[in-house]
N, C-alpha and C positions, 0 to 999 in steps of 0.2 A: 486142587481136587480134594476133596473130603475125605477123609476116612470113615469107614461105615464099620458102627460099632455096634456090636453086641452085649446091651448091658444085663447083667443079671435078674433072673428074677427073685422078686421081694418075697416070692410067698417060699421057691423050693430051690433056690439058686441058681438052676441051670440056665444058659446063654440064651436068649430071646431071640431066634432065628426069624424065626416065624410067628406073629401075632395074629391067630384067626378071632374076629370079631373083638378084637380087644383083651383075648384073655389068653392064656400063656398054656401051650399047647400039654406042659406035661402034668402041670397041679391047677390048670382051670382058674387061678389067680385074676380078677381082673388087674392087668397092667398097662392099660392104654395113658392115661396119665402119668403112671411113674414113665412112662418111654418118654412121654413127652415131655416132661421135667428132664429128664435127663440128655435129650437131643438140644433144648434150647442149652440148659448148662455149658456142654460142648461147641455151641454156638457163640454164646459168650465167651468164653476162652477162647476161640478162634479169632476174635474180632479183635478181642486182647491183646494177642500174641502178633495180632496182623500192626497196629497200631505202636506197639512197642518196638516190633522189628523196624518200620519203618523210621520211627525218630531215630535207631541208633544208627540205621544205617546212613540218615543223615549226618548223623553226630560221628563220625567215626569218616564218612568222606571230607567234613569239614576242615575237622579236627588234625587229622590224618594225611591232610590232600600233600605236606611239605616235609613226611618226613620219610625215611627211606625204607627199603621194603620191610627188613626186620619188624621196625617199629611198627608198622601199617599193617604186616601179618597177624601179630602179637594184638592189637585193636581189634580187629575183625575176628579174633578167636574169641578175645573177651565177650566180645557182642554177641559171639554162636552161643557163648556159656550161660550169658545172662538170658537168650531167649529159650535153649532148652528147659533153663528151668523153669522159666514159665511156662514152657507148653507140655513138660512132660505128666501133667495130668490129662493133659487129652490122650495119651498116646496108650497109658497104662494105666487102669482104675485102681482105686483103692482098695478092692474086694480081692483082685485076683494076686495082690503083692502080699495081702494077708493070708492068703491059703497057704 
């Protein structure tokens, strides 16, 4: 299921809730473009993050299938660790870590 994000606006920062006609309800900014830059962006990192989870979770049943639970937990962590960090730019923008 998607996450539905509210990315900033370019012209006066506040959260794009609402896009009427394409332009940003509190400085009249056209932002219909930057939205859309910005929703494929989160598309691509989604497809990313879906493609990487999936090799490791091969890579980790494979790898994994003979050894005992310890060891097989300790795998399956690594592999949460390695895909959070690739996904935690979907999760939390760059803009709002910087304020």
């Amino acid at each position: 299921m998607p996450v539905h994000s509210y990315p900033p606006c370019p012209g006066c920062g506040e959260k794009l809730v609402r896009k009427p006609a394409g332009r940003c309800p509190h400085c009249g900014a056209e932002v219909a473009q930057f939205v859309s830059d910005a929703r494929d962006r989160e598309t691509r990192i989604e497809q990313v993050v879906a493609i990487v989870s999936t090799v490791l979770v091969v890579t980790v049943l494979i790898l994994g299938g003979g050894l005992g639970l310890i060891e097989g937990a300790l795998m399956y962590a690594g592999a949460g660790v390695v895909v959070w960090y690739l996904a935690k730019g979907t999760f939390w923008s760059r803009r709002s870590r910087e304020e």
